[in-house]
C-alpha positions in Angstrom: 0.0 0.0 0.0 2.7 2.1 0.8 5.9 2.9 -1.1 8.9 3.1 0.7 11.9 5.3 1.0 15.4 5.8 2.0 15.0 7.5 5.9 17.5 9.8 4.8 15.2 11.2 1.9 12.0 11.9 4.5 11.5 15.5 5.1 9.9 15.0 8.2 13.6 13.3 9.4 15.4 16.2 8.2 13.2 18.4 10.0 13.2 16.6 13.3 16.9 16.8 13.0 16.9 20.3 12.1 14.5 21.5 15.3 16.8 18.7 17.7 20.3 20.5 16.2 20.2 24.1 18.6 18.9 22.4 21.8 21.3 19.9 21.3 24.1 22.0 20.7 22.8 24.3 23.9 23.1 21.2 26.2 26.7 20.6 24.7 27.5 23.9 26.1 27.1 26.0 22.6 25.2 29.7 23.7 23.3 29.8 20.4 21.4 33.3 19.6 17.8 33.0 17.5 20.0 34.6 14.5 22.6 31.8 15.1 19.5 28.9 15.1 18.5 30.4 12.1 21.9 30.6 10.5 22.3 26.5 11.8 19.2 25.7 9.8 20.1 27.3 6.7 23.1 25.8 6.4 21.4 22.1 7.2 19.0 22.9 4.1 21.4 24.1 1.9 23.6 21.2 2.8 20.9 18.7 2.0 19.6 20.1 -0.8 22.8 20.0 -2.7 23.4 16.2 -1.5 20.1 15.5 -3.0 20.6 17.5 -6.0 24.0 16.0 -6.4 22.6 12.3 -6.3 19.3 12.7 -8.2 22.4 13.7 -11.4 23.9 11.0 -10.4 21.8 8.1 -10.3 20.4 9.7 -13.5 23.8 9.4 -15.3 24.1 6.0 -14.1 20.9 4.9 -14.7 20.3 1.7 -17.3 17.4 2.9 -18.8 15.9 5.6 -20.7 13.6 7.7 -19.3 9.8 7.6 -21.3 8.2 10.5 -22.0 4.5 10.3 -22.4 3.5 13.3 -23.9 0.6 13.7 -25.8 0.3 16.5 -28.8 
């Protein structure tokens, strides 16, 4: 019924780990400012945005078939 996926490739992961990353770092000892949290987040998107970017091109290039396109005129 359901399709599955990768955990790594489930927003809802990414975002837990997101939200857990400044209270995490607080008990570590970090003093994080609201701009700082913010700042932590944006770089965590960026990163794994690219990383997904990066391996959607490559399983594409690697890929053993061609992709079908069902467009009708």
């Amino acid at each position: 019924m359901f399709e599955q996926k990768n955990v790594f490739a489930s927003k809802t992961i990414w975002g837990g780990v997101i939200a857990l990353l400044p209270p995490a770092l607080s008990l570590m000892g970090f003093d994080l400012s609201p701009s700082d949290v913010q700042g932590i987040a944006g770089h965590v998107d960026a990163i794994v945005s690219g990383v997904g970017g990066l391996i959607a091109i490559y399983g594409r290039v690697t890929a053993k078939k061609a992709i079908k396109t069902a467009l009708k005129s």
